[in-house]
C-alpha positions as CSV (number, residue, x, y, z in Angstrom):
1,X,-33.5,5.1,14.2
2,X,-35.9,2.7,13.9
3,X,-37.8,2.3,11.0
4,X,-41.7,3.9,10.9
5,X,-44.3,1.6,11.3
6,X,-47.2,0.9,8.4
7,X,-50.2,2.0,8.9
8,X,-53.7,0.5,8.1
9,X,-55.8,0.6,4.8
10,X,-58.3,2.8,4.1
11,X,-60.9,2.0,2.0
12,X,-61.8,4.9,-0.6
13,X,-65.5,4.9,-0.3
14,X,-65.8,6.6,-4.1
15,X,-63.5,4.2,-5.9
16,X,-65.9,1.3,-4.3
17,X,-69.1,2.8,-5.3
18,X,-67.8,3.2,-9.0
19,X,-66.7,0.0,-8.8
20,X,-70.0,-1.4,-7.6
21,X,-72.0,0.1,-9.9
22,X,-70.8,-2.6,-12.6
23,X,-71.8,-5.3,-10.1
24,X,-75.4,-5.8,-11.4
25,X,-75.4,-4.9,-15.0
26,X,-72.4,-7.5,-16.0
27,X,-74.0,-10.2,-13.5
28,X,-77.5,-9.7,-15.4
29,X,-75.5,-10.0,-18.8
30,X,-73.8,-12.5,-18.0
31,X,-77.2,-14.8,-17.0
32,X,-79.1,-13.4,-20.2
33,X,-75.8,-14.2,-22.5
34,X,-75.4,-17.8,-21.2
35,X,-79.0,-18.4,-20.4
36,X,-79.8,-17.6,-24.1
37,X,-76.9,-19.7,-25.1
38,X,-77.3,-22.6,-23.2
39,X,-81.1,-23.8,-25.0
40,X,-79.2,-23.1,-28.3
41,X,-76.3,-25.4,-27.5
42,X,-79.0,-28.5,-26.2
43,X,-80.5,-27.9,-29.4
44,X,-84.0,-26.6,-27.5
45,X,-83.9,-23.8,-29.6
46,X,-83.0,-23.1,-33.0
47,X,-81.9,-19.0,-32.6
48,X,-79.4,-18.0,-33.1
49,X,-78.1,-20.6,-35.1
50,X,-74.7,-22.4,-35.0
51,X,-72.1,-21.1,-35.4
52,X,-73.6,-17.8,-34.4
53,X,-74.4,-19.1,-31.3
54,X,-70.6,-19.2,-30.0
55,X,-71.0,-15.2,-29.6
56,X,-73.3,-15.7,-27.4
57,X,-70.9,-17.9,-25.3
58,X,-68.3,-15.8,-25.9
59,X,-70.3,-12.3,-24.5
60,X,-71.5,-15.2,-21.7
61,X,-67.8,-15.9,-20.3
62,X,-66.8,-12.0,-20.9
63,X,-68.7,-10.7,-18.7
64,X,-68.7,-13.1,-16.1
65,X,-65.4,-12.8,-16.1
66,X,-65.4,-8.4,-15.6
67,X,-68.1,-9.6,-12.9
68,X,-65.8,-11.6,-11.0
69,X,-63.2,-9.0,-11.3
70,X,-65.7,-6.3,-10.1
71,X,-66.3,-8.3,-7.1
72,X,-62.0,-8.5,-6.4
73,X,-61.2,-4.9,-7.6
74,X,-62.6,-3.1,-4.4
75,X,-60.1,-4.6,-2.0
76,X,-57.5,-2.3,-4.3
77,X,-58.7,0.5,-3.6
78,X,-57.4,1.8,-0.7
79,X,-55.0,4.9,0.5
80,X,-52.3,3.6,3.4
81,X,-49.8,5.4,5.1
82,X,-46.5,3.8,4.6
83,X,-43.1,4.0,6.1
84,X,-41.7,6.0,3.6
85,X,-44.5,7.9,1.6
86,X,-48.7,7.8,1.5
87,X,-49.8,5.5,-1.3
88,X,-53.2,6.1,-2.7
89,X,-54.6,2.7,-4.7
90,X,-56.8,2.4,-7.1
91,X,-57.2,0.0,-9.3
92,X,-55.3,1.3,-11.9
93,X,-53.0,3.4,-10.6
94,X,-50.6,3.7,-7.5
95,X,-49.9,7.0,-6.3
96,X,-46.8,7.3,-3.5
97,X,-47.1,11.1,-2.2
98,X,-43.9,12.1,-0.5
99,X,-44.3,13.4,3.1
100,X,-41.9,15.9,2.0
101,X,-45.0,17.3,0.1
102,X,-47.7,16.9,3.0
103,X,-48.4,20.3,4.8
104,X,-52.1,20.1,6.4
105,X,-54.2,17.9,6.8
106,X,-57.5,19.0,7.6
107,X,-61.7,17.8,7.7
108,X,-63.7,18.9,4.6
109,X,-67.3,19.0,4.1
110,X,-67.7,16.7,1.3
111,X,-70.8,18.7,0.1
112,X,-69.0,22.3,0.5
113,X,-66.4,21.1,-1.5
114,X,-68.4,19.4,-4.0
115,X,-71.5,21.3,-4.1
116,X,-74.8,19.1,-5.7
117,X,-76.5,21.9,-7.4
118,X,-73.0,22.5,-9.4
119,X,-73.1,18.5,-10.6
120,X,-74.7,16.7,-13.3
121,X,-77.2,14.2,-13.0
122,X,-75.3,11.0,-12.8
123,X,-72.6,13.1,-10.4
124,X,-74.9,13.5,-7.9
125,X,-76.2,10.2,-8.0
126,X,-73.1,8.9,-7.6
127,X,-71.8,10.7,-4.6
128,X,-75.6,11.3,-3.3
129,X,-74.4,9.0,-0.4
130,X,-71.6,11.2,0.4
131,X,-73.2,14.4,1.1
132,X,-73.0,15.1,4.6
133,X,-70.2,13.5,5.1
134,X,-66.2,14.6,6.1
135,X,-63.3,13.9,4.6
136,X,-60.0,14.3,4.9
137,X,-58.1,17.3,3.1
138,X,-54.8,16.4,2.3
139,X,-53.0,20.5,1.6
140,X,-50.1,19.3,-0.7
141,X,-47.0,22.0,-1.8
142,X,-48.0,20.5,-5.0
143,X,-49.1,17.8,-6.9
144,X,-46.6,14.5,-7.7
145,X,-47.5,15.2,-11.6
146,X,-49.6,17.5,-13.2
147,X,-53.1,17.6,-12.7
148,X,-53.9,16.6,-16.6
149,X,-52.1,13.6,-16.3
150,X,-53.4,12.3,-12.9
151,X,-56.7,13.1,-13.8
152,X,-56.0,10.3,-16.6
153,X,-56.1,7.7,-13.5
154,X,-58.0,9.4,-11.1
155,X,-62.2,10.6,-10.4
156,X,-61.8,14.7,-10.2
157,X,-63.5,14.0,-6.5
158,X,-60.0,13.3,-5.3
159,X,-58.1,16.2,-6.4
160,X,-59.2,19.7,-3.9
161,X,-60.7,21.9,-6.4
162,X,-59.2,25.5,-5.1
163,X,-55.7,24.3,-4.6
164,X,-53.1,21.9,-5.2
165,X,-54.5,18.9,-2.8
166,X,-55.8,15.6,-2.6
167,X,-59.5,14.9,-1.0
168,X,-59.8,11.7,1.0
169,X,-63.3,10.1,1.1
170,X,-62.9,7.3,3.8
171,X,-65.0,5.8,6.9
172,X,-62.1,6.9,9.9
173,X,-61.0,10.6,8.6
174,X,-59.6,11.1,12.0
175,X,-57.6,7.8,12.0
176,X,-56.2,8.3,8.8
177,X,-55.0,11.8,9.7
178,X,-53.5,10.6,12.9
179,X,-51.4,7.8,11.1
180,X,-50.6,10.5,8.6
181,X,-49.1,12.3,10.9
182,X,-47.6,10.5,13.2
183,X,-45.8,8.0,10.5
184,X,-44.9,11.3,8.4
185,X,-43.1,12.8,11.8
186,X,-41.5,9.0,12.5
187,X,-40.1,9.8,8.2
188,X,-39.0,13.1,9.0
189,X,-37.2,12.3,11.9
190,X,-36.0,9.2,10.3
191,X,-34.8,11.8,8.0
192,X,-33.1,14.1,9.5
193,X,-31.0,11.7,11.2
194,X,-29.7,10.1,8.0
195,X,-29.3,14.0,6.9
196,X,-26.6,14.3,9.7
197,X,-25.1,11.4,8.8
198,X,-24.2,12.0,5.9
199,X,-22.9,15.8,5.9
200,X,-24.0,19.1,5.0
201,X,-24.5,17.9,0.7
202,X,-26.8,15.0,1.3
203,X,-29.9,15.0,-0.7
204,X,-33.1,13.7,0.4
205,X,-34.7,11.7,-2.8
206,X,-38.6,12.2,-3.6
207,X,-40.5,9.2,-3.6
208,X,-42.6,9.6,-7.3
């Protein structure tokens, strides 16, 4: 049987308004670090002094640098459905979730699920721009590791809160749950085919 096709990239909307919110601050510390340091170095002005003033370039080229890689980092942030498993990116962790572990997949009120008047200040500005929207539930038999050491990794708005599941905040809920689907099916198939093949004892390996 052929093998299933890939399916697109998501982006996850949370991951990139985290992500964003470092966008400003390091770009503004950056300018007052090397603006500050620059007069220093001409000799224009005479605080801090040398060498003292090298911290200033130092802080300067740090966080340009986390400002440039702020910029980058979105892009990896993504959940795709793959051939042989659904990979949720972030940028510092890759997930694979077995199909073998899929079950549902289902809309979800992104405000039901996450209610504001149960979230602390900074919560609810952060995900203020997600209320009213849906997202797609992802039922799971259960988790690839334990909660405790996913949540390591990943924002608690990914995991369901009343059962072992994943919550998906992206732009096409209905596109992504149709590629889950029909690429999952194309694995299963896929499968069951190399299942037969192989005799009654073969065993079907889990992706994590």
């Amino acid at each position: 049987m052929a093998k299933p096709d890939r399916g697109g990239r998501f982006p996850l909307l949370l991951y990139r308004r985290l992500i964003a919110r470092y966008r400003t601050p390091t770009f503004l510390l950056a300018v007052l670090q090397l603006g500050l340091w620059y007069p220093v170095s001409a000799g224009w002005l005479d605080w801090p002094r040398p060498p003292d003033d090298a911290w200033l370039l130092a802080g300067g080229a740090v966080s340009l640098a986390v400002y440039l890689i702020v910029l980058v980092t979105p892009s990896l942030a993504y959940v795709q459905a793959r051939p042989d498993h659904l990979r949720i990116q972030t940028p510092l962790y890759r997930l694979k979730v077995s199909y073998r572990r899929i079950h549902n997949t289902r809309p979800v009120d992104f405000a039901r699920t996450f209610p504001p008047s149960s979230l602390r200040g900074g919560e609810r500005k952060l995900l203020a721009p997600f209320f009213g929207k849906t997202a797609l539930g992802l039922d799971l038999h259960a988790l690839p590791l334990s909660r405790l050491a996913l949540r390591l990794y990943f924002s608690r708005f990914l995991f369901a809160p009343d059962q072992p599941g994943l919550i998906l905040l992206v732009n096409d809920w209905m596109g992504l749950s149709r590629q889950i689907s029909t690429i999952g099916e194309q694995w299963r198939a896929s499968a069951q085919t190399r299942g037969r093949g192989t005799g009654v004892g073969a065993i079907l390996e889990d992706e994590e």
